[in-house]
C-alpha positions in Angstrom: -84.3 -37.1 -26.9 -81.5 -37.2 -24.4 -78.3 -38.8 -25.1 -77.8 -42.4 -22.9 -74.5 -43.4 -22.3 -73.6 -46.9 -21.8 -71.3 -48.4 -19.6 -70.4 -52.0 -18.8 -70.2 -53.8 -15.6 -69.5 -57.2 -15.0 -70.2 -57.5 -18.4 -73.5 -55.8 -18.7 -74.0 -52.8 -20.0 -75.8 -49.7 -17.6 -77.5 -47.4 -18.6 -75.8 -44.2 -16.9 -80.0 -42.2 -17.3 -81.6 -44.4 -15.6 -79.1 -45.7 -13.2 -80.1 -49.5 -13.4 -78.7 -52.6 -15.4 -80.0 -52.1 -19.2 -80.4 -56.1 -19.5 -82.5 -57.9 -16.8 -81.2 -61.6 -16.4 -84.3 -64.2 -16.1 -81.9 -67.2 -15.8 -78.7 -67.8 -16.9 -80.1 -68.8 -20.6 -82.7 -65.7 -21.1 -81.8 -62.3 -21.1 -84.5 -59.3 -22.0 -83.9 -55.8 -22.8 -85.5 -53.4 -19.6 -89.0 -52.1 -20.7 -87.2 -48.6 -19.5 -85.2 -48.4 -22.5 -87.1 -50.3 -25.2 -88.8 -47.5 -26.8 -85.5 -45.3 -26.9 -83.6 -48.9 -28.4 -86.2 -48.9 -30.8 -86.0 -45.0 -32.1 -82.3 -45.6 -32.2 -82.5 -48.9 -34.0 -85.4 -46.7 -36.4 -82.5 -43.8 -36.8 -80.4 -46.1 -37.2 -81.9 -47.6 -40.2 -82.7 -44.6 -42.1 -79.4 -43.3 -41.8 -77.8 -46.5 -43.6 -80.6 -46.2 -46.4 -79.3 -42.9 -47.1 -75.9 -43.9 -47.1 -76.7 -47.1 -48.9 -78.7 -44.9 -51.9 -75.3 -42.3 -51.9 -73.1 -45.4 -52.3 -75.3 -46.6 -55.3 -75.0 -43.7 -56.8 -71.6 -43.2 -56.4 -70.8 -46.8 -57.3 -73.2 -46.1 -60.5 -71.1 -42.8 -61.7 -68.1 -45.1 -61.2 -69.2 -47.5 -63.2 -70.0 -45.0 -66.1 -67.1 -43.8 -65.4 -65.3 -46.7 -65.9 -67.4 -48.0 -69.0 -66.8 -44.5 -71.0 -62.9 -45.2 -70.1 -62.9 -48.8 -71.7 -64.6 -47.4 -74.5 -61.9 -44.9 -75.4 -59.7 -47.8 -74.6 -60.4 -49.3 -77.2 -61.0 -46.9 -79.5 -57.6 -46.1 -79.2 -56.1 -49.6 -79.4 -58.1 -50.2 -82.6 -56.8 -46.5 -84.1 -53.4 -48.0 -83.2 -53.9 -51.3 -84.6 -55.4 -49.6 -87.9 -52.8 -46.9 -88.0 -50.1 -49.7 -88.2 -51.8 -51.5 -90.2 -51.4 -48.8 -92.7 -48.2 -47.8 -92.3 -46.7 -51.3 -93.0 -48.6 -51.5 -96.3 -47.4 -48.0 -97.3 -43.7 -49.5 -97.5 
């Protein structure tokens, strides 16, 4: 699928393929997309959307490692603080 650049004039963008306005202005209050381009708007739109479910399910699983991560951390946490407490604790009684 060739690459389409876009570029804007007066405000609308052109599509530099085809050589013609990418919106087609009705009226001043409706605006459609040029039937040209549709199908190549709608496989990008369709690319688009699988590539942000990939990154979406590689962020979840990051954020899920994190969050092991950061449980297994606040478990040694305390572990530690309660070692401490019982440590000192001990040594106050053995005086």
């Amino acid at each position: 699928m060739p690459h389409h650049h876009l570029q804007s004039l007066a405000g609308f963008p052109i599509d530099l393929a085809c050589g013609k306005p990418a919106l087609n202005v009705a009226n001043a209050d409706h605006m459609t997309i040029d039937t040209s381009c549709e199908a190549e708007l709608q496989e990008l739109m369709k690319q688009i959307d699988i590539m942000m479910a990939h990154k979406k399910a590689e962020w979840d699983t990051q954020t899920q490692a994190l969050e092991s991560c950061l449980e297994l951390r606040d478990q040694e946490l305390s572990s530690l603080k309660n070692a401490r407490i019982l440590h000192y604790g001990a040594s106050t009684h053995k005086k």
